[in-house]
C-alpha positions as CSV (number, residue, x, y, z in Angstrom):
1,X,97.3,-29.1,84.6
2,X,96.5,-28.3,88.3
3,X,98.9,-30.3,89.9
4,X,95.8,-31.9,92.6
5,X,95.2,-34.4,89.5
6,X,96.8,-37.5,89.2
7,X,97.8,-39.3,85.7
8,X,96.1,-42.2,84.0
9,X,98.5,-44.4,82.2
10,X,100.7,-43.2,79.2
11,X,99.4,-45.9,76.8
12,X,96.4,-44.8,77.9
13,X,95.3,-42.3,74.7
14,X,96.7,-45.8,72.3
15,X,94.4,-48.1,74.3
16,X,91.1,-45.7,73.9
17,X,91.5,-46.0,69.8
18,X,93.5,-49.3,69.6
19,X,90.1,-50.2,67.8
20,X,90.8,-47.4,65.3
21,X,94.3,-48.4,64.8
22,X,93.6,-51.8,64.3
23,X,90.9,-51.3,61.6
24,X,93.6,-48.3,60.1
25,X,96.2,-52.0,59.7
26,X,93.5,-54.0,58.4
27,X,92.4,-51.9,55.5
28,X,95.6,-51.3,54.6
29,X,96.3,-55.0,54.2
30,X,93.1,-55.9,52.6
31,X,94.0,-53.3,50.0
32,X,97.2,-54.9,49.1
33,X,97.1,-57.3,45.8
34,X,99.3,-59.0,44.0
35,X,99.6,-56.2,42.1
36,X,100.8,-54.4,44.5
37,X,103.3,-56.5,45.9
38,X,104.9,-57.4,42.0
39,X,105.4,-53.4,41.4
40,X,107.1,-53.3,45.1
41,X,109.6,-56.1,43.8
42,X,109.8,-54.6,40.6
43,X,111.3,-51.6,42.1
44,X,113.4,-53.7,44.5
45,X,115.1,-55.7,41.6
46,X,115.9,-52.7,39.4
47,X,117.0,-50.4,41.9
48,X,114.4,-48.4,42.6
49,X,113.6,-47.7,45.7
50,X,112.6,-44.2,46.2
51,X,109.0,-45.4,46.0
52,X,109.9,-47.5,49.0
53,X,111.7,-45.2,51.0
54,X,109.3,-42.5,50.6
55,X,106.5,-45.2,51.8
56,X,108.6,-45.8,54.7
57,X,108.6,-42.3,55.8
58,X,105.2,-41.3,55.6
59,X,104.6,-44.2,57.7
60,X,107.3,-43.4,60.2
61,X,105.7,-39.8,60.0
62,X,102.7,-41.0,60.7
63,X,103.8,-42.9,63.8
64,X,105.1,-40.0,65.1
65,X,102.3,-37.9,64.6
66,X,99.7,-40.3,66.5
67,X,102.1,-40.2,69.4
68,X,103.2,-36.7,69.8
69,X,98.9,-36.0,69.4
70,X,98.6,-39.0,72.1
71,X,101.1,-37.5,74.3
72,X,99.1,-34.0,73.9
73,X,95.7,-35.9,75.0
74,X,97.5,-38.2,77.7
75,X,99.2,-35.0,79.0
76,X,95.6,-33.1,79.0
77,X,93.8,-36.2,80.9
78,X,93.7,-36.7,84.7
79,X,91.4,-37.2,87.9
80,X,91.4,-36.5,91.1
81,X,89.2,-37.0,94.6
82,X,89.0,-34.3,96.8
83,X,86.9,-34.2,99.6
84,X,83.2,-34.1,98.3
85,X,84.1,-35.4,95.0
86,X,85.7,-37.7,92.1
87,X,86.3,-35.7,89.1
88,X,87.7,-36.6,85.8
89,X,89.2,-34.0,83.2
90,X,90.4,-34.7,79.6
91,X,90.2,-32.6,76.4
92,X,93.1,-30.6,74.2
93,X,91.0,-28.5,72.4
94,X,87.5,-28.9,74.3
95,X,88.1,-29.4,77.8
96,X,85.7,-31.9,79.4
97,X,84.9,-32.0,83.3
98,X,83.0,-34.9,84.6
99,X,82.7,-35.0,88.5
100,X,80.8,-37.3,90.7
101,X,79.5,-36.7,94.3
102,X,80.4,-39.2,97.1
103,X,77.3,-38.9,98.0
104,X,76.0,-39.9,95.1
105,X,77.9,-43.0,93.8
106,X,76.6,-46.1,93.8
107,X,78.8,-48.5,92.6
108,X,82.7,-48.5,92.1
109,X,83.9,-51.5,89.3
110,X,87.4,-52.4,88.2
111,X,87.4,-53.3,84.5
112,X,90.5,-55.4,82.9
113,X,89.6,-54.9,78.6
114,X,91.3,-57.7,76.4
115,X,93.9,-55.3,75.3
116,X,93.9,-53.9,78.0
117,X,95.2,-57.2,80.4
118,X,98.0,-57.4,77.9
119,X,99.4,-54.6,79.6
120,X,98.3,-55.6,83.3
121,X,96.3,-52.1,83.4
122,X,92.6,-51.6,84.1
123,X,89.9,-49.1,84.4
124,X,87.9,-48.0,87.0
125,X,84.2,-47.2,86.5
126,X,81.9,-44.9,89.0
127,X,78.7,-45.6,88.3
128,X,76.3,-42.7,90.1
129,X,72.3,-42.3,90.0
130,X,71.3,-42.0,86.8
131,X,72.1,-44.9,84.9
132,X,74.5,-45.4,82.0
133,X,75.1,-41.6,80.6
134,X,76.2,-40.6,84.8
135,X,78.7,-43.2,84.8
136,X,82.6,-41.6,84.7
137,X,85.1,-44.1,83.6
138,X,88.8,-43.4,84.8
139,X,90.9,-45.4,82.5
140,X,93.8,-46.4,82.3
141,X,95.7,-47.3,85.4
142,X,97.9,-49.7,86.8
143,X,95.6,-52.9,87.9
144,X,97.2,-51.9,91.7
145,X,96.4,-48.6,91.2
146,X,93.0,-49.0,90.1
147,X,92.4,-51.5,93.2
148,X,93.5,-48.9,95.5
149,X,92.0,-45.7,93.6
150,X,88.4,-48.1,93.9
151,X,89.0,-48.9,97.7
152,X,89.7,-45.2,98.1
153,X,86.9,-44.1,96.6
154,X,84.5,-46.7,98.1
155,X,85.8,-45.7,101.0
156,X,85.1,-42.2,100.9
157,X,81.7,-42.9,99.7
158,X,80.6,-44.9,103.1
159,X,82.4,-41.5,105.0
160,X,85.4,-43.4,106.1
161,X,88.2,-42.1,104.0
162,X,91.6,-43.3,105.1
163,X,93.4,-41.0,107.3
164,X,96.9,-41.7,105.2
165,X,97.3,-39.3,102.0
166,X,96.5,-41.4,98.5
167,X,100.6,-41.5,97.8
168,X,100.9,-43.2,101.5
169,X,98.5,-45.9,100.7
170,X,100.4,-49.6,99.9
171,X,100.3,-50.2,96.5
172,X,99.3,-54.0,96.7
173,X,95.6,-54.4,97.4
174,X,94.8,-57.9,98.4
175,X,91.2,-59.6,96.9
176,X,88.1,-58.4,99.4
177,X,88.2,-60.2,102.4
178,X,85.1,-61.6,103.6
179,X,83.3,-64.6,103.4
180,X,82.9,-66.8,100.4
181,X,79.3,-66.7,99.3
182,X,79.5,-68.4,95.4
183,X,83.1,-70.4,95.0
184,X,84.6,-69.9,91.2
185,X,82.2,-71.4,88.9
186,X,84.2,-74.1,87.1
187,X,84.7,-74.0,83.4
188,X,82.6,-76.6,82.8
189,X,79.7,-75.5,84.0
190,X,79.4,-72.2,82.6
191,X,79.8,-73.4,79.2
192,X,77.2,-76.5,79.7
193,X,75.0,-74.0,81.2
194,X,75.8,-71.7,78.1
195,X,74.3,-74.9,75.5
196,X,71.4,-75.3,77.2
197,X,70.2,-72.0,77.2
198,X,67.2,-71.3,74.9
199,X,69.5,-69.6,72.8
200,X,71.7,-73.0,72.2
201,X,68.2,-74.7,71.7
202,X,67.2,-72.3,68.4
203,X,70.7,-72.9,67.2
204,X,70.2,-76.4,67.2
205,X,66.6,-76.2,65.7
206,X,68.2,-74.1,63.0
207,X,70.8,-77.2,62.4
208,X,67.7,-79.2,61.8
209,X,66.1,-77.2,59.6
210,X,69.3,-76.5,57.4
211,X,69.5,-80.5,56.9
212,X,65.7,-81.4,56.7
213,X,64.2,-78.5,54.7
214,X,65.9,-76.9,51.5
215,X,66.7,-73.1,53.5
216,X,69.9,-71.9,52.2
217,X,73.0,-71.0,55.1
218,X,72.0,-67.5,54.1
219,X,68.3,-67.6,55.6
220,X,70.3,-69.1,59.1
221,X,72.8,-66.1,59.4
222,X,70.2,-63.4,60.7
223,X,69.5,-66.4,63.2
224,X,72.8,-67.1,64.2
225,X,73.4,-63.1,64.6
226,X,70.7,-63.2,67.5
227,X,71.6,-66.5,69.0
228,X,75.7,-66.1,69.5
229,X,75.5,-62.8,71.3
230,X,73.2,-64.6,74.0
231,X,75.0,-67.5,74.3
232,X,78.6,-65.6,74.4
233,X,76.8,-63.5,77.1
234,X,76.2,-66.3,79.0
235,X,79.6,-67.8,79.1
236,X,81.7,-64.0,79.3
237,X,79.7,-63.5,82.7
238,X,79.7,-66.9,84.1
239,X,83.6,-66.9,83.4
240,X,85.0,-67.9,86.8
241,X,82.5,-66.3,88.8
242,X,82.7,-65.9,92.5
243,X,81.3,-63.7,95.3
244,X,82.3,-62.8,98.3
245,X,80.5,-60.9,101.5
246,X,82.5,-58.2,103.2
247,X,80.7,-56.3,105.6
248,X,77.1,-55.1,103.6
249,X,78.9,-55.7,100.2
250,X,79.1,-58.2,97.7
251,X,82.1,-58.3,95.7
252,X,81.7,-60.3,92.5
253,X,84.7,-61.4,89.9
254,X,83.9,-62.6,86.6
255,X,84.4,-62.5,82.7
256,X,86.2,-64.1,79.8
257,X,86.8,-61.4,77.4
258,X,86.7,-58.3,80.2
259,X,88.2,-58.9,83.5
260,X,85.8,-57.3,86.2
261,X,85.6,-56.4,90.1
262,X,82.3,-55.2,91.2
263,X,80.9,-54.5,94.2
264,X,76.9,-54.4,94.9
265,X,75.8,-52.8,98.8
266,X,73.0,-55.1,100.0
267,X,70.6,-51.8,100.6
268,X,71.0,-51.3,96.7
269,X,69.3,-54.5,95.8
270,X,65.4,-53.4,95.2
271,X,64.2,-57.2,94.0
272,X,65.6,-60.3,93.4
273,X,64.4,-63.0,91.1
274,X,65.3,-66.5,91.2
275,X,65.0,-68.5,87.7
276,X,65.1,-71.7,86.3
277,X,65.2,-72.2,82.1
278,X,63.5,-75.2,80.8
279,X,66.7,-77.1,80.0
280,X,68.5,-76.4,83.3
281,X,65.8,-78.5,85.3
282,X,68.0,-81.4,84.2
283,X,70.8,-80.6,86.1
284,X,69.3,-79.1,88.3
285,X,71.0,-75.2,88.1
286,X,69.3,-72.0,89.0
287,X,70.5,-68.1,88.0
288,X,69.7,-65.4,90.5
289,X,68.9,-61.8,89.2
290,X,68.9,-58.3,90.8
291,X,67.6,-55.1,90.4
292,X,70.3,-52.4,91.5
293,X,69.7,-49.0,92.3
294,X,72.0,-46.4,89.9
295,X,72.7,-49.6,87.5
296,X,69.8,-49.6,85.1
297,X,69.6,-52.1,82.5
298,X,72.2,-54.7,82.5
299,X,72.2,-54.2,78.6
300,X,73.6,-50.5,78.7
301,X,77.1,-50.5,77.3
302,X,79.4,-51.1,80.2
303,X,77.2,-51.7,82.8
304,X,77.7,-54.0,85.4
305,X,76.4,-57.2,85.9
306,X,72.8,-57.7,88.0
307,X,73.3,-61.8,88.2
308,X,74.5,-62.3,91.7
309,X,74.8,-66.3,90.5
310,X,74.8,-66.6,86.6
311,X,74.2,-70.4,87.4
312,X,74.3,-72.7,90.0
313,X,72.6,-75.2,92.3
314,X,69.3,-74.5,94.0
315,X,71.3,-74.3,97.5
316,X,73.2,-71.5,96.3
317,X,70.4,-69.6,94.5
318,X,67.9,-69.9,97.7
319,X,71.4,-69.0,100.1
320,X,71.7,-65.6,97.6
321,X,68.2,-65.1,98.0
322,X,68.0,-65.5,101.7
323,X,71.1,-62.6,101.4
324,X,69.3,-59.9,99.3
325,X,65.8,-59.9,100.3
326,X,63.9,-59.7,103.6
327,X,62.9,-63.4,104.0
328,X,64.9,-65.9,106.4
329,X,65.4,-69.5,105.3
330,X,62.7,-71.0,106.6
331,X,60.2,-68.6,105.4
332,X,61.4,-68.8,102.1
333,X,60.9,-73.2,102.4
334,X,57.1,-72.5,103.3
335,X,56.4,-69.0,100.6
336,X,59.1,-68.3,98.6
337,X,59.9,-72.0,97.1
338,X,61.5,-71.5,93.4
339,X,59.6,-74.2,92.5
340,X,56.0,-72.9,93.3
341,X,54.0,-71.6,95.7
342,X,53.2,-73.0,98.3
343,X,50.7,-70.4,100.3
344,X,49.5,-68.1,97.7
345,X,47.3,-65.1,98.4
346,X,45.9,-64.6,95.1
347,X,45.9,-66.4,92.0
348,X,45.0,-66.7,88.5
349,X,41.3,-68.5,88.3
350,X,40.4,-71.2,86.3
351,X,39.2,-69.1,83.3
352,X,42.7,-67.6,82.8
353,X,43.3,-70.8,80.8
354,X,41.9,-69.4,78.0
355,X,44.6,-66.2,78.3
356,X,47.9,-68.3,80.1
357,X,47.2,-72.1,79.2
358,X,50.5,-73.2,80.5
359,X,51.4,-70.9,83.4
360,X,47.6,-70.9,84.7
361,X,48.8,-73.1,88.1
362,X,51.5,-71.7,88.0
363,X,50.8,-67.7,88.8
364,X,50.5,-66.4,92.3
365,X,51.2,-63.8,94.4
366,X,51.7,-64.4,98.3
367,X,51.7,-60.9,100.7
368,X,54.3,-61.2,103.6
369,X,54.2,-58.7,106.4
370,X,57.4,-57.9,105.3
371,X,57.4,-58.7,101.6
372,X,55.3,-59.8,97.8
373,X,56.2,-63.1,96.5
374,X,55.3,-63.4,92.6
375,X,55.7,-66.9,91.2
376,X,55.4,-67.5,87.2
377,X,56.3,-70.1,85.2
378,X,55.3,-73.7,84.4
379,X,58.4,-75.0,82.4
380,X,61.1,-72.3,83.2
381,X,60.4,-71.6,87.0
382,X,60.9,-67.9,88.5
383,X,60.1,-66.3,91.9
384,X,61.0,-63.0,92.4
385,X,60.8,-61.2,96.0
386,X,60.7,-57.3,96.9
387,X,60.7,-55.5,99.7
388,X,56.8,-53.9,99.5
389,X,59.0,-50.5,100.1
390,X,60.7,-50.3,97.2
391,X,57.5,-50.9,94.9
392,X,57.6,-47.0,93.3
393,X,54.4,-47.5,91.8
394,X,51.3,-49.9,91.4
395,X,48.6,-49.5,88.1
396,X,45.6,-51.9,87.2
397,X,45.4,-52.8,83.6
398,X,43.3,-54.9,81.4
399,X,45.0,-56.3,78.2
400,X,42.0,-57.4,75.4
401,X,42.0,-60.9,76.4
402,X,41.1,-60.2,79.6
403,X,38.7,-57.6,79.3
404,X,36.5,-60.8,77.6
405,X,37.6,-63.0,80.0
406,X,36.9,-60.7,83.4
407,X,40.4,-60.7,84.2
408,X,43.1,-58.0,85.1
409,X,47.1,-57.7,86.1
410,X,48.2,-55.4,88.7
411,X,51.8,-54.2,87.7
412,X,54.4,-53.0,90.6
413,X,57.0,-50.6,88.6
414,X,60.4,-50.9,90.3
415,X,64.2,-49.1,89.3
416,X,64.9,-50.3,86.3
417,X,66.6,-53.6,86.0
418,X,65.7,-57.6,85.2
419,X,63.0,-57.9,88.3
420,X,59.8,-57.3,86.5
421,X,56.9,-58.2,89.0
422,X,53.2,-58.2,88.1
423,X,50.1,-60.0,89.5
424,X,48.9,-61.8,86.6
425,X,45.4,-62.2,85.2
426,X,43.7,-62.3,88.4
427,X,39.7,-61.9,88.7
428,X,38.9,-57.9,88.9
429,X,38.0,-58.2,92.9
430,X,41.6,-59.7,93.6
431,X,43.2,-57.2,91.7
432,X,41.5,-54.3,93.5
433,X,42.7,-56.0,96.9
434,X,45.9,-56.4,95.9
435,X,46.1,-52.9,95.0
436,X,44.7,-51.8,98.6
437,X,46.6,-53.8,100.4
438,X,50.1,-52.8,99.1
439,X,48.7,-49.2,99.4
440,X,48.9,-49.2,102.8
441,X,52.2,-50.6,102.3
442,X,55.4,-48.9,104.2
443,X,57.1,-46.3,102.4
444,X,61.1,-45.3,102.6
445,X,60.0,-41.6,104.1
446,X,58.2,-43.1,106.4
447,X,60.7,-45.4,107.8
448,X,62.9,-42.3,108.0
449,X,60.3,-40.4,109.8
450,X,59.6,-43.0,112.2
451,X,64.0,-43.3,113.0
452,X,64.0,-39.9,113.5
């Protein structure tokens, strides 16, 4: 191998099919009987143990395979950053090349698997733009090494790559400096926030049910196969959550089961959205969404997260929101308010009862000269706010219901992500003023016509 590339860990190739290995045990054992185990003693007590020793060596053998073939792939694996590029190269038979313009990289995360925090190592995921199949995942390293491989790269990114070479750089990299913006999430709260989630509230319907009606356990499994994911989400990424502003970066920390370090640039967040479930209005707590340029879809298999506060108290949501979007605190008091708003420029009219009963008083869009407001939602609250810039594109559409009722919703399609922003089942003249007025709106090669 060309010696520019650096190694990943040796128990790196063992890590990537621990899963394999584990199932490989697990068969075995489930396949072992009594049976099984009185014909082993048999040949114990009379002597016998040929059967046994040759068992022993086929496993030895097989040992020894799996790690003169990891060896082979650990040997055959490596990355390296030169100085327009991350690249990543692994294969024995097929060689694979994955690379990764600085140019183009839009987020640099520090994973810690459960297995993989047994061993104190960690990967190191560079996401680029194109969602979840651009994304090239360096893995494993020391958890120092990773830190400073993600600093490196990071810093190479923004165009101010250290000076030293990679072997001169210390090996202990201290947390992000910066200021604190959301303190560690206590325990507590993320798993009382995790039961009152809607999910929590089926599970307990379902509980009901089971005792009040004659439904078998059987007809609550598919149930409980949709509600524990959501709920385990919940708690996994509110796990001692904290963020922290260096510079125009947020640096978030987080998860039960996998240990991350991400970093989010402010001038990657394209909409924000601030929400309330109907449950958490007791407390009082709030969650705070984003939409992240190059991150798609927080379900995609090893994405980051997009919450920026997975819950929390309305100071800290409306502080986070003050952060990420272009509205200053007061402005958000008089327009912006989670709660409603306040000075809405267009909203649903009172024959829109007949298509959204509840959130009727609730739906409004206010126009900012330097942003859109959408509020929704009677029982669980939302606002979301976006810069009018970042709105890609705007259509007009007119579901059935409205059609009879005279009513249409004008749809703003952002990057992909959580914030989903829409003027809802406004009156046909409202929705054709909506649309002209954010055509006039300011676009991103304009601005850069106008620096120039």
């Amino acid at each position: 191998m060309n010696e520019e590339y650096r190694r990943v860990h040796r128990l790196t190739p063992l890590l990537r099919f621990w899963t394999l290995i584990l199932a490989a045990v697990a068969v075995f054992f489930v396949n072992i009987d009594m049976a099984a185990i009185g014909a082993a003693l048999g040949w114990l007590s009379s002597g016998n143990i040929l059967p046994i020793l040759i068992g022993a060596a086929v496993f030895v053998v097989a040992c020894g395979l799996v790690w003169v073939v990891s060896q082979m792939w650990w040997r055959a694996t490596g990355y390296r950053l030169t100085a327009e590029e991350v690249s990543l190269r692994r294969g024995v038979l097929n060689t694979q090349l994955r690379t990764a313009r600085y140019d183009r990289i839009q987020a640099v995360d520090v994973v810690e698997s459960v297995i993989a925090r047994i061993f104190r190592l960690a990967a190191v995921r560079v996401e680029t733009a194109g969602g979840g199949d651009s994304v090239i995942e360096i893995a494993y390293l020391p958890r120092d090494v990773a830190e400073q491989l993600r600093r490196e790269v990071l810093e190479r990114a923004r165009g101010t790559a250290p000076e030293a070479a990679p072997e001169a750089l210390p090996v202990a990299v201290a947390a992000p400096a910066g200021r604190v913006i959301i303190p560690e999430i206590p325990i507590t709260r993320s798993l009382t926030g995790a039961v009152l989630q809607g999910g929590s509230l089926g599970a307990v319907l379902v509980g009901v049910g089971l005792i009040v009606t004659p439904l078998t356990w059987a007809a609550a499994v598919p149930v409980a196969l949709g509600i524990v994911p959501v709920i385990w989400n919940q708690i996994d990424r509110s796990w001692r959550f904290t963020a922290r502003l260096a510079e125009d970066t947020l640096h978030l920390s987080y998860g039960l089961a996998d240990r991350r370090r991400q970093s989010i640039p402010l001038h990657r967040i394209h909409g924000v959205t601030v929400h309330q479930p109907i449950l958490w209005r007791i407390p009082g707590w709030w969650y705070v969404k984003v939409s992240v340029a190059g991150y798609g879809a927080e379900t995609e298999k090893g994405s980051g997260t997009t919450q920026l506060l997975p819950v929390g108290s309305r100071q800290e949501a409306l502080m986070l929101l003050e952060l990420v979007s272009p509205l200053d605190a007061a402005t958000i008091e008089a327009s912006a308010r989670p709660e409603g708003a306040t000075t809405p420029t267009f909203t649903s009219p009172p024959v829109a009862r007949w298509v959204s009963p509840i959130d009727l008083h609730q739906q409004a869009v206010t126009l900012l000269s330097d942003a859109v407001v959408v509020h929704r939602g009677r029982l669980a609250r939302r606002v979301k706010v976006i810069d009018p810039s970042h709105i890609q594109e705007l259509s007009l559409t007119r579901g059935p219901l409205q059609q009879v009722f005279g009513l249409c919703t004008v749809r703003f399609d952002l990057v992909p992500g959580p914030v989903r922003m829409a003027g809802e089942d406004l009156t046909p003249e409202d929705g054709r003023a909506l649309l002209d007025a954010l055509r006039q709106r300011e676009l991103p090669a304009q601005r850069s016509d106008q620096r120039r």
